[in-house]
N, C-alpha and C positions, 0 to 999 in steps of 0.2 A: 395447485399453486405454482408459479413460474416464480424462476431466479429469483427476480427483483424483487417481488413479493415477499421473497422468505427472509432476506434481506432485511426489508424495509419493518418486517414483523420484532425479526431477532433484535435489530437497532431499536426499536422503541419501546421494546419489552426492555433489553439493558436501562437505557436512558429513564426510564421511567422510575427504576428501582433506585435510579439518583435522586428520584423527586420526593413531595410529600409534603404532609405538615414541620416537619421538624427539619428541613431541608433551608438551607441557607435559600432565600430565592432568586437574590442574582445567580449565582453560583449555580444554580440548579438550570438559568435560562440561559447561562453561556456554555455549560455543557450541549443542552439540544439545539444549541445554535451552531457550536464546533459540530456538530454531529448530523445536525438535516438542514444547512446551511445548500445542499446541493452535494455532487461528484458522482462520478462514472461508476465508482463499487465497483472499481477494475478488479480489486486483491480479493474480496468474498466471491466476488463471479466465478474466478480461478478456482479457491479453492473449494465449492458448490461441481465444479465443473470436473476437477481430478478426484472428487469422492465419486462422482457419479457416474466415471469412467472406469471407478475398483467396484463398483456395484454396490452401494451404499447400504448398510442393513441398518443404522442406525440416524435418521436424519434428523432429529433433534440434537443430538451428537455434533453432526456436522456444520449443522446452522450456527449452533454455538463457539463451532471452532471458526465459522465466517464471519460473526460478531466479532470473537476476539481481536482476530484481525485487523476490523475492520475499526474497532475502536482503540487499537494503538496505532494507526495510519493516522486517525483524524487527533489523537494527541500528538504524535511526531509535527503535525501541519500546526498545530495552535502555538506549539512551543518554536517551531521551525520561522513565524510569523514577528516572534517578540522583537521589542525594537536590538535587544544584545544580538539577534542574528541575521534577519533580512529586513525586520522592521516594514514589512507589508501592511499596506493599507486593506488590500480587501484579498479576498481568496473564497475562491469558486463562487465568483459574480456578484458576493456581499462584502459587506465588511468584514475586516479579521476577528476573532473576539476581542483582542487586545485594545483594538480600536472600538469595537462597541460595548466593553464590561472593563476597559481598563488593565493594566501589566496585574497586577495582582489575582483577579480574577480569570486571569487568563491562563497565568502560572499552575490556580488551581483545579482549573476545569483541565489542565492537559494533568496535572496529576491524578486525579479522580479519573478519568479517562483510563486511564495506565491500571488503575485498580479496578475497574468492572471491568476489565477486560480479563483480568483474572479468574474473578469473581465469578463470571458468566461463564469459564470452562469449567471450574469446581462444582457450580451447582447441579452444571448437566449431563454429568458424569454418572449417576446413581445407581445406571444398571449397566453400564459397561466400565464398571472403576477399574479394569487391568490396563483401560488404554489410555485414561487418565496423564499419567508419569510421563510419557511421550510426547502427550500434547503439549504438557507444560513447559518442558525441556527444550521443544520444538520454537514455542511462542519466543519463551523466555531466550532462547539463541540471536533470535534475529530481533529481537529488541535494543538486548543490552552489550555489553564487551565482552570481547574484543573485536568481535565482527558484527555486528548489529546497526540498526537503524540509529542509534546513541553516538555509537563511535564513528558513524559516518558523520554523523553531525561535528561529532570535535573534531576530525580532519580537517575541518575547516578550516581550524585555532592553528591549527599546525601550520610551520613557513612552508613547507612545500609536501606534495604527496605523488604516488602515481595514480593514476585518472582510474584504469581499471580497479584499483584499491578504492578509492572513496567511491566508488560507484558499485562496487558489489556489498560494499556496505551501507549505502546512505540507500540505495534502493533496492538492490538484489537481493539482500538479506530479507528484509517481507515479505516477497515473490515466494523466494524460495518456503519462508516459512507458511503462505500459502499454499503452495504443492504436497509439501510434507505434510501441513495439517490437515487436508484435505482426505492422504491415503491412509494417515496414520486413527482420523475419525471413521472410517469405513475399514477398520480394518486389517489392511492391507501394509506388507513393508513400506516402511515410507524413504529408507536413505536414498532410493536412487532416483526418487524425484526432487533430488534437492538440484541438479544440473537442470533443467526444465528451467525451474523456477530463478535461477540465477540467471540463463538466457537472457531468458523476457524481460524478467528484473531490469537487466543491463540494456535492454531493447526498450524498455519504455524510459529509461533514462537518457539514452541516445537523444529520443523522439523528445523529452522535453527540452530538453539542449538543444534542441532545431527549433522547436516550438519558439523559445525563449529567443533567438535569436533572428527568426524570421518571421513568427505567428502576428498576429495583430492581438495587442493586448483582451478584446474585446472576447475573440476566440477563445483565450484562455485563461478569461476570469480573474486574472490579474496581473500584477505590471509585468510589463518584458525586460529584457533587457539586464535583468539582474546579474546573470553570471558576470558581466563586463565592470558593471558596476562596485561589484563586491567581492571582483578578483576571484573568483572562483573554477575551478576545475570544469573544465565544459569539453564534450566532446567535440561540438561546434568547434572553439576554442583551438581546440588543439589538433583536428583535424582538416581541419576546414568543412563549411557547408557542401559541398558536394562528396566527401570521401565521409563526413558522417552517414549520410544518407544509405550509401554505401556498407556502411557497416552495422548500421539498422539491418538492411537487408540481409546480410552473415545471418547477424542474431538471432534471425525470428527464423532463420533456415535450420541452424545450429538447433536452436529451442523447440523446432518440430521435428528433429532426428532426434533429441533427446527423448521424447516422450518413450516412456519403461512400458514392457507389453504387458497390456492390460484388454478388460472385456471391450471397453468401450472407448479404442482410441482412436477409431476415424472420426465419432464425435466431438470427442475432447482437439482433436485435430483441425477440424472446422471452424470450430470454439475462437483456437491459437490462431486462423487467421483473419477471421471477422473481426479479431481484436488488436493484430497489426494494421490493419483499415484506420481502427480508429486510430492508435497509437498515432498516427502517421496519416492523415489524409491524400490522398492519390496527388491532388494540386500542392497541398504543400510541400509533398516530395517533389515534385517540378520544380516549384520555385526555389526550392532551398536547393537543388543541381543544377 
């Protein structure tokens, strides 16, 4: 079974366990709408990809710690969408939920999101419960405060911040808890893949900030232009389009010298730069320099 497949298993085994007779059924259909709506499963690939470079012995383990993941990514996006924050009409080439189930509903399926994601690392714990505490510490870091994907979000509320601050938290913080969770389900020490993961983090935040600022909306599933609009922190912004570009390129340099020695890091290596490609399109880096 590849990546995406395991992926796309772990996701709708979660999502399912939302569902049922006793199951609200908007609520149930704005969950797997936030959730197979479409996206890259850049943060589960990652951390499918650093278990499989500590040599994974437990892959139900690990699948579950790329669900979790990958179902608070997709609640950060449903609440990140509400009209109180960016107020997006559609996201990843559909509508938002908020736009198709309404603020209410929308509200509820990014909280229920927040909770199987839990949910799915306690159940799959059963025969390896020592590594349990870790995962959950790991998740719950780069979720919540003071550095988490939450508090990146309220930097936003704040009158001013600095750029590398709201951006190792609004997106580094995931990353990283993808790298961790990844060595820490196989395993293996996980603190010194938390630099890795901050990189990239920081490196695909870059690239969306180009993206946003150069991409054609159509490319990127929904509207551009928002940093400008909504005053926000942009590397773009505040570098300019040709020195962000620039400093993509650092990060994903920075993010492959951090990789910690392990069995399989020319792979996981390979991995890191087929996924700065994406990050970043070869033309797009052109035209945004």
């Amino acid at each position: 079974m590849d990546t995406l497949e395991r992926i796309t298993r772990g996701l709708d085994s979660a999502v399912t366990q939302c569902e049922g007779p006793d199951a609200p059924p908007l609520l149930a259909a704005a969950i797997r709408h936030a959730v197979f709506a479409g996206g890259a499963r850049i943060r589960p690939r990652l951390c499918l990809a650093v278990a499989a470079a500590c040599k994974e012995d437990r892959p139900e383990l690990t699948d579950a710690a790329a669900t979790a993941i990958e179902l608070l990514h997709c609640a950060s996006l449903v609440h990140d969408d509400l009209p109180c924050f960016d107020d997006a009409a559609t996201r990843r080439g559909s509508a938002s939920v908020h736009r198709a189930f309404g603020e209410p509903l929308a509200v509820l399926a990014g909280d229920a999101l927040i909770i199987q994601a839990f949910n799915t690392l306690t159940c799959s714990a059963s025969e390896q419960p020592e590594r349990l505490p870790a995962l959950l510490s790991i998740v719950a870091s780069a979720v919540g405060s003071p550095s988490g994907i939450v508090a990146g979000q309220a930097w936003e509320c704040e009158p001013r911040v600095a750029l590398a601050l709201y951006q190792r938290a609004k997106t580094g913080a995931l990353f990283a808890g993808a790298t961790m969770a990844g060595a820490a389900a196989a395993g293996a020490e996980h603190t010194s893949w938390r630099i890795l993961g901050e990189r990239i983090g920081e490196a695909y935040q870059v690239a969306d900030d180009i993206r946003d600022a150069a991409a054609d909306p159509e490319e990127m599933g929904k509207p551009g232009g928002r940093d400008v609009a909504l005053d926000r922190p942009s590397a773009a912004r505040e570098l300019g389009l040709a020195d962000a570009v620039g400093r993509f390129k650092l990060l994903i340099r920075e993010a492959l010298e951090a990789i910690p020695d392990c069995p399989g890091a020319a792979d996981l290596k390979a991995h890191m730069l087929a996924e700065a490609k994406r990050f970043l399109p070869e033309e797009l880096s052109r035209r945004a320099a």
